[in-house]
C-alpha positions in Angstrom: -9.1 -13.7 3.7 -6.9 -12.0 0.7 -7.8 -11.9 -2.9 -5.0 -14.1 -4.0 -7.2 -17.3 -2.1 -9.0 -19.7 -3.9 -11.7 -19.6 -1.0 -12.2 -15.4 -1.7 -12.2 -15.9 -5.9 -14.6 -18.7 -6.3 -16.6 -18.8 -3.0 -17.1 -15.3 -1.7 -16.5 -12.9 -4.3 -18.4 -15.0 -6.9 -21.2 -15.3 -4.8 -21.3 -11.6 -3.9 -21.3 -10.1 -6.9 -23.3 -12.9 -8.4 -26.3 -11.1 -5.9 -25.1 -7.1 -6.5 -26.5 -7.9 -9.8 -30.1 -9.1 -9.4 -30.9 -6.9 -6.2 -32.2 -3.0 -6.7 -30.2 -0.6 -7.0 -31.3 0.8 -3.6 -30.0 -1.8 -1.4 -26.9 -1.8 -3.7 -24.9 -0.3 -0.9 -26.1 -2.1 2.2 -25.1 -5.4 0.5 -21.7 -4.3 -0.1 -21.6 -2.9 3.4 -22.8 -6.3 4.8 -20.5 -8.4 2.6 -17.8 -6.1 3.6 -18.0 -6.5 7.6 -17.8 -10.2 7.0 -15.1 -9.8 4.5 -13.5 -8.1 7.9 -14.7 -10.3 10.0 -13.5 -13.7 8.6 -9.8 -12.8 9.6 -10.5 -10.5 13.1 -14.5 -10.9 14.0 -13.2 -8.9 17.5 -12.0 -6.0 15.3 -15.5 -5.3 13.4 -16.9 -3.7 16.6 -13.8 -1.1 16.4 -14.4 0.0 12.7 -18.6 0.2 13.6 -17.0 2.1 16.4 -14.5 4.5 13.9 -17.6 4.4 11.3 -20.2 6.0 14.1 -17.5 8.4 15.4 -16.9 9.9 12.2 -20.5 9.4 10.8 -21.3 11.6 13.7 -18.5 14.1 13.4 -19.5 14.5 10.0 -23.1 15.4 11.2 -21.8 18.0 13.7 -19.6 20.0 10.9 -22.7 20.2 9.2 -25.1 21.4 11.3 -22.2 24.2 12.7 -20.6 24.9 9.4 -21.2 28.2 9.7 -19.5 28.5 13.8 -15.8 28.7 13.2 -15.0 27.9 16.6 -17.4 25.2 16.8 -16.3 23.6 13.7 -13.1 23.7 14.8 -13.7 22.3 17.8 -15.4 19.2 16.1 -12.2 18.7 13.6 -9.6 19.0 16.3 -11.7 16.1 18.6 -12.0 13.6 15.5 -8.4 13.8 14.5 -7.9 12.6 18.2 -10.3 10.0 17.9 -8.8 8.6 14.5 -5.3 9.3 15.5 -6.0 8.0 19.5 -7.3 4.8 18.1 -4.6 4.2 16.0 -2.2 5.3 18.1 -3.3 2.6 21.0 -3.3 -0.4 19.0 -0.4 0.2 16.9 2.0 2.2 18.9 1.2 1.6 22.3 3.8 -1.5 23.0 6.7 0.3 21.3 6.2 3.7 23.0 6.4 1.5 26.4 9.1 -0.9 24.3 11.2 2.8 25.1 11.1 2.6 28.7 11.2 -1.2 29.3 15.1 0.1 31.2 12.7 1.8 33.7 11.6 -0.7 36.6 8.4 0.6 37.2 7.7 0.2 33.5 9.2 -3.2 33.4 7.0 -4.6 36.2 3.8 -3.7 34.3 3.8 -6.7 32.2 1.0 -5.3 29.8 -0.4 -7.5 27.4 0.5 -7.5 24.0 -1.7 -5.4 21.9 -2.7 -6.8 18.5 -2.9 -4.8 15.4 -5.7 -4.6 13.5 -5.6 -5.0 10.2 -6.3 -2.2 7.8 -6.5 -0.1 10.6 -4.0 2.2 9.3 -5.3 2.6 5.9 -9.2 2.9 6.9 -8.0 5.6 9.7 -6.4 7.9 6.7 -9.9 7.6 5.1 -12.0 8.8 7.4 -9.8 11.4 9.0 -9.8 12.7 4.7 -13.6 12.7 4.8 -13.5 14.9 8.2 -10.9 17.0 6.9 -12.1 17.5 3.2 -15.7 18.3 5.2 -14.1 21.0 7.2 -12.5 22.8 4.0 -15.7 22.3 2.0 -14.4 19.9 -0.4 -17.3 17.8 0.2 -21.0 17.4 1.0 -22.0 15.6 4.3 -23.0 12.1 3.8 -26.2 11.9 6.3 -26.8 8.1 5.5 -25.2 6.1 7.4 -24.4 2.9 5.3 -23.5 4.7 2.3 -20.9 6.3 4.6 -19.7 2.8 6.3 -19.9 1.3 2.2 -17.2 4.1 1.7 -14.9 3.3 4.5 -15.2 -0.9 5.0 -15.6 -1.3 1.1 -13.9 -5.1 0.7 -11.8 -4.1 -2.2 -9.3 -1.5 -0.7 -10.2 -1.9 3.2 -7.6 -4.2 4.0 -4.5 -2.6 2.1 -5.8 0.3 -0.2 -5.4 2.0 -2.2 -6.5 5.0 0.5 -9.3 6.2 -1.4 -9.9 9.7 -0.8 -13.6 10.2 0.0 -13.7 13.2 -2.8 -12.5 11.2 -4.9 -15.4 8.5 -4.4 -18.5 10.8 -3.2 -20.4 10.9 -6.3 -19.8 7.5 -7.2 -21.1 6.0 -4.0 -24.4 7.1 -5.0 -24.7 7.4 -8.9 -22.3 4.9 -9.9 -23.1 3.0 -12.9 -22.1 -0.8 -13.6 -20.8 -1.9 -17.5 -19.2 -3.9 -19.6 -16.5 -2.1 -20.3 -15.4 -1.5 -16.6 -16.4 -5.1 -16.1 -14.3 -6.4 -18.9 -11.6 -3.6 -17.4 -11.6 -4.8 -14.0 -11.2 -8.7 -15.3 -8.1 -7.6 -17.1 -6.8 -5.3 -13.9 -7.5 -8.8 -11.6 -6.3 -11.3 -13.4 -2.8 -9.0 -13.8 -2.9 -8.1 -10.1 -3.3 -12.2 -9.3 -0.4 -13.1 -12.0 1.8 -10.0 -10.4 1.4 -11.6 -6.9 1.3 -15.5 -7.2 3.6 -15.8 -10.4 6.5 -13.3 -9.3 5.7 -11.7 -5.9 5.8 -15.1 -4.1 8.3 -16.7 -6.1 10.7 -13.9 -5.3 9.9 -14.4 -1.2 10.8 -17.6 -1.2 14.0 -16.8 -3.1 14.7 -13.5 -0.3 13.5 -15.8 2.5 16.2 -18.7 1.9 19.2 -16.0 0.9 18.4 -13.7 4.2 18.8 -16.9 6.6 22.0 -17.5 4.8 25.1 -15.2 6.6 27.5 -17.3 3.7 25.4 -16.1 0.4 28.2 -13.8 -0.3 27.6 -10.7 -2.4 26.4 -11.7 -5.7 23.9 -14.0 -3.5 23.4 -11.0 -1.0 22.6 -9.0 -3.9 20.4 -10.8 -5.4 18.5 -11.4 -2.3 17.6 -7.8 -2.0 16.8 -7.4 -5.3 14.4 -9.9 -5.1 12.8 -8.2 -1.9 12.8 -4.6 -3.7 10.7 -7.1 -7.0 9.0 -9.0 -4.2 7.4 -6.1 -2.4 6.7 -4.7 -5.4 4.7 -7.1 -7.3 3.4 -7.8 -4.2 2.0 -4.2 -3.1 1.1 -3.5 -7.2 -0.5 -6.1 -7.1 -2.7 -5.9 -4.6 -3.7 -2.8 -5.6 -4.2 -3.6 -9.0 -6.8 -6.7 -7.8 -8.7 -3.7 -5.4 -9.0 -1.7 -8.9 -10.5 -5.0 -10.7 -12.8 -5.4 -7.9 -13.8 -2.2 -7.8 -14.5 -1.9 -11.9 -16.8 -4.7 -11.2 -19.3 -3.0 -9.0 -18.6 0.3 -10.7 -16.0 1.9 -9.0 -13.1 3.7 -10.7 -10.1 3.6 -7.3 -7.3 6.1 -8.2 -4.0 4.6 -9.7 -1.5 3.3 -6.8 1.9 2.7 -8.9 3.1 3.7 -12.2 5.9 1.9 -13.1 8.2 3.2 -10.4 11.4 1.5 -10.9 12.2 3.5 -14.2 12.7 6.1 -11.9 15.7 8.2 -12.1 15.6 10.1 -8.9 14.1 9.5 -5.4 11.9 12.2 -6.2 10.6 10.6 -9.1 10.1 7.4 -7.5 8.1 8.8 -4.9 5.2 10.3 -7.8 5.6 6.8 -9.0 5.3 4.7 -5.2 2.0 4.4 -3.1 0.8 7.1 -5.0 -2.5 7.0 -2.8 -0.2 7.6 0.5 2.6 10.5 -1.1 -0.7 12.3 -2.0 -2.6 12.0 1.3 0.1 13.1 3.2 0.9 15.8 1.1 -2.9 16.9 1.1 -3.3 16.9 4.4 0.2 17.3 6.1 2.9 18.7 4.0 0.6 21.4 2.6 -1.0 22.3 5.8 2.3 22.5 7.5 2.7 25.3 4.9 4.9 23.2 2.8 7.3 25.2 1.0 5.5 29.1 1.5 7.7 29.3 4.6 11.2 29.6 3.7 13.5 26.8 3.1 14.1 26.2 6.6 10.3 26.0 6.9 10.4 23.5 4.3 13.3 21.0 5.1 11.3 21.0 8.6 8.1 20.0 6.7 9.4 17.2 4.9 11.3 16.0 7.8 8.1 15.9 9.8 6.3 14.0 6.9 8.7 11.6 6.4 9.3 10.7 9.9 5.1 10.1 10.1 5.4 8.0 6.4 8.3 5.9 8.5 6.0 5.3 11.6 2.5 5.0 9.3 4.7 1.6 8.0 4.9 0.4 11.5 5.9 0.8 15.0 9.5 -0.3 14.5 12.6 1.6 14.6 13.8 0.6 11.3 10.6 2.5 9.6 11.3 5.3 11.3 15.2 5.3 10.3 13.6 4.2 6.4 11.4 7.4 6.9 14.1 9.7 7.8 16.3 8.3 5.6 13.9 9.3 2.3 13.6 12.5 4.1 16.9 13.5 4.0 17.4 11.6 0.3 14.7 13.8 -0.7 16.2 17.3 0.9 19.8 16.7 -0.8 18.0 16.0 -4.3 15.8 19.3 -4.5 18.8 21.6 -2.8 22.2 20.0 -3.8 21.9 17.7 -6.7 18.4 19.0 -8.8 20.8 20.5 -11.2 23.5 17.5 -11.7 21.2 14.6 -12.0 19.4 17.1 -14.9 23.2 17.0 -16.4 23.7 13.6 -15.8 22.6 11.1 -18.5 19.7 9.2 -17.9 21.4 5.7 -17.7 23.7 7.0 -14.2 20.6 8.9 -13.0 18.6 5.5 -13.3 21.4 3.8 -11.5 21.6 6.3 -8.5 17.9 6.2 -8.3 18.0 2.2 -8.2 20.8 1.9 -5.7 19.3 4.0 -3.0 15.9 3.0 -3.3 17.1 -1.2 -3.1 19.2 0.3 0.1 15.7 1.8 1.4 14.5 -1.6 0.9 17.3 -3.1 3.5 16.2 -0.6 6.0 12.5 -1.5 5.5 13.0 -5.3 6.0 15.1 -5.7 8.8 13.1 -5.1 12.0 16.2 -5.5 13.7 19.3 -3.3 13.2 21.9 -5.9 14.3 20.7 -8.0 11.5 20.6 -5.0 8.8 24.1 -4.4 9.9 25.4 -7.5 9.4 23.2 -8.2 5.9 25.0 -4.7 4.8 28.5 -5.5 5.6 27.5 -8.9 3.3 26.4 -6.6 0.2 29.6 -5.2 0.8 32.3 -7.7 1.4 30.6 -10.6 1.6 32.7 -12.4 4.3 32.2 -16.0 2.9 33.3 -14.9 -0.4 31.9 -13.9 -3.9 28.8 -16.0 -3.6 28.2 -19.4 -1.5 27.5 -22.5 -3.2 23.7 -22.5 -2.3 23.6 -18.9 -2.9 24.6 -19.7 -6.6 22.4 -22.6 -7.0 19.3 -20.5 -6.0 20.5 -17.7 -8.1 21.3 -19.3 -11.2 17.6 -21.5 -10.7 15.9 -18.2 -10.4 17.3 -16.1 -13.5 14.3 -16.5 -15.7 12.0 -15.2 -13.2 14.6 -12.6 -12.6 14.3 -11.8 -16.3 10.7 -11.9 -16.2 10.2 -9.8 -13.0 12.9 -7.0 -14.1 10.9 -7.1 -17.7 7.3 -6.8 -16.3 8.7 -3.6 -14.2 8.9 -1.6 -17.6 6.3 0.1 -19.5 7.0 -1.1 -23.0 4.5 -3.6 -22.4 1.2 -0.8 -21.7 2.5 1.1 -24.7 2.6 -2.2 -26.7 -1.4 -2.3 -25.0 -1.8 1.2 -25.8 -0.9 0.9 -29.4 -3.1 -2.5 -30.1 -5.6 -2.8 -28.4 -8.2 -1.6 -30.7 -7.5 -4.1 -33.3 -9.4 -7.3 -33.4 -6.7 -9.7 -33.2 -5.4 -7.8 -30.0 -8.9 -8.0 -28.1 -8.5 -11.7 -28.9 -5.0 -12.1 -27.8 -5.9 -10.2 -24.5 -8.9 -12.5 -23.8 -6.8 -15.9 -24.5 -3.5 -14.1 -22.6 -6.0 -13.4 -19.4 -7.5 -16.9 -19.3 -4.2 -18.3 -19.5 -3.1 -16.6 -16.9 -5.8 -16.9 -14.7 -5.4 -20.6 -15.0 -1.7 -20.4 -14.2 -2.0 -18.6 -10.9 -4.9 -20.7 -9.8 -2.8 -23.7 -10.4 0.0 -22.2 -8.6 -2.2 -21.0 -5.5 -3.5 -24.4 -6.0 0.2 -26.6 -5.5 1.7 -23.8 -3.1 0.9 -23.3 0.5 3.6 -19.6 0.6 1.2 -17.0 0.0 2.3 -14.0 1.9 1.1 -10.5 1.6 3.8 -8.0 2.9 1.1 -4.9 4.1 -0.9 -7.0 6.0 1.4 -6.0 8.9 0.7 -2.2 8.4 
């Protein structure tokens, strides 16, 4: 079930939250952790008995740091076996077939015929959030959560389980217990919901379709080629944004503030830049709890360009088991190392219209690497951005492309923030609350209609 389905808006989420707010308080948290496992459960039911499984393990780890905070060796001990159990579980069912994929040349390996291995979903993000509950434990960032179902709320929580944002259990622990529900976060998360819905029905989807019929053509030439991947770098995007932006809505509404996943990150103008601005949630966990661990850039600079190299290489395989992600990892490694020691000081020099454009071309090139599971295919879609071997553009290429220009327009325009300063500026006048109110029904309408007359309703990080 995702939160762009007609079935999750006006069956299951109006249902629960229509009983979150006539029960007690007290049980606030045990309906949300019920409604969540079936909010799980309706896409894998199998999979629910593997996060009760991750939920106990760490529940129990959790426990043990407690009661031995004070034995180093102990507590130690504890941290060291729970990062295994996260990492082993997540390692199995989501890298087992393409560590064996490496040895498939070997016989013996060949003859095993394993069976394929599916991946659960959300596994990765709700592994990062309980191994950031351990780990913040250990430091003493955080108190021990000794009830159980506040701690499962935390980690199977409907609105971010499936695709985040990773929400940090520091971030969250005094909320899970003295949260308060209002109209203002329930008027917030309406507005964040209904802009998350428009992001991914209105523009994410029409920009697949668009990137789905140009990729299967090898005669789009390059303005078509172009234009393809442009509308994968918009797709995934609006896609990703959106999602998040719907988990923030949903959270407001039972009165949760998640942190902020994106912030406007193609008016970047370096990769550096982009990366504050992308999967904020992500940069900052692994920065938290790799990169500065590692000991990030107190070591030398040696020491360092070995950190981020490690990082990025994990961010690459975190994507998927695939090796494209972990070629799209390295690759923003070593983009990242040649900005902060070669070119810091040019791009600074540079004015802010080329530093825009560099920024822009290599992250739509990251965005090739991402797609293309297969590197045959990526090298025969780059040589097309490139030379286009049928030409300038085809003739459906052109048709698609000149069909598609005022959603191009629309898309590129919704990536700026012109429009939350133009939000920023109004909103506390009276004829702005009303134009908001009449802007989010119409909208709301709009995308129901469209999920409504569409059947294409994709959701790229289901696969991670």
């Amino acid at each position: 079930m995702v939160f762009s389905s007609l079935l999750f808006m006006f069956v299951y989420f109006a249902l629960v939250l229509a009983v979150y707010y006539v029960i007690p308080r007290k049980v606030k948290n045990l309906w949300l952790f019920v409604v969540s496992i079936l909010f799980y459960g309706f896409g894998e039911p199998v999979y629910v008995f593997l996060m009760l499984f991750s939920i106990t393990g760490n529940y129990v780890a959790g426990l043990l740091l407690d009661k031995w905070k004070d034995k180093i060796k102990a507590k130690r001990t504890v941290l060291v076996l729970d990062v295994i159990f996260n990492l082993g579980m997540l390692g199995f069912f989501k890298y087992t077939g393409f560590v064996l994929g490496m040895f498939d040349s070997i016989p013996a390996v060949a003859a095993l015929q394993l069976p394929e291995i599916a991946l659960p979903i959300g596994i990765s993000f709700y592994t990062f959030q309980t191994m950031s509950y351990i780990i913040d434990l250990y430091w003493g960032n955080c108190k021990v959560q000794k009830n159980y179902i506040t701690f499962g709320t935390y980690v199977v929580l409907f609105p971010q389980l499936i695709a985040g944002p990773i929400v940090r259990y520091v971030d969250v622990e005094y909320q899970l217990q003295y949260r308060k529900e209002t109209i203002d976060l329930f008027t917030k998360g309406v507005k964040l919901f209904v802009l998350g819905l428009a992001k991914k029905v209105l523009i994410a989807n029409q920009m697949g379709l668009f990137w789905t019929q140009i990729k299967g053509d090898p005669e789009s030439g390059v303005l078509g080629s172009w234009m393809g991947i442009i509308a994968f770098t918009l797709q995934i995007y609006f896609d990703f944004s959106g999602y998040s932006d719907m988990a923030r809505g949903l959270g407001n509404f039972f009165g949760f503030e998640f942190v902020q996943n994106f912030n406007y990150p193609y008016v970047s103008q370096s990769i550096t830049d982009f990366w504050r601005r992308w999967h904020i949630s992500l940069s900052s966990w692994f920065r938290e709890y790799v990169y500065i661990p590692l000991g990030g850039n107190r070591k030398g600079k040696a020491r360092q360009v070995l950190n981020l190299m490690i990082v990025w290489m994990l961010t690459g395989l975190w994507h998927g088991a695939s090796w494209n992600f972990v070629l799209w990892g390295v690759y923003f490694g070593v983009l990242l190392i040649i900005e902060k020691f070669l070119l810091a000081k040019i791009l600074k020099k540079l004015p802010s219209f080329f530093r825009h454009v560099y920024a822009l071309f290599f992250i739509v090139m990251g965005w090739v690497i991402f797609d293309f599971l297969e590197m045959a295919e990526m090298g025969q879609f780059i040589v097309r951005l490139f030379t286009g071997n049928y030409g300038f553009v085809g003739d459906n290429a052109l048709y698609l492309v000149l069909s598609y220009i005022p959603l191009f327009v629309i898309g590129i325009g919704a990536c700026l923030p012109v429009w939350k300063k133009l939000y920023i500026r109004t909103q506390e006048k009276k004829w702005s609350i009303a134009l908001q109110c009449v802007a989010t029904a119409i909208v709301l309408v709009l995308s129901t209609a469209s999920l409504v007359s569409s059947s294409y309703n994709p959701f790229l990080y289901f696969r991670f």
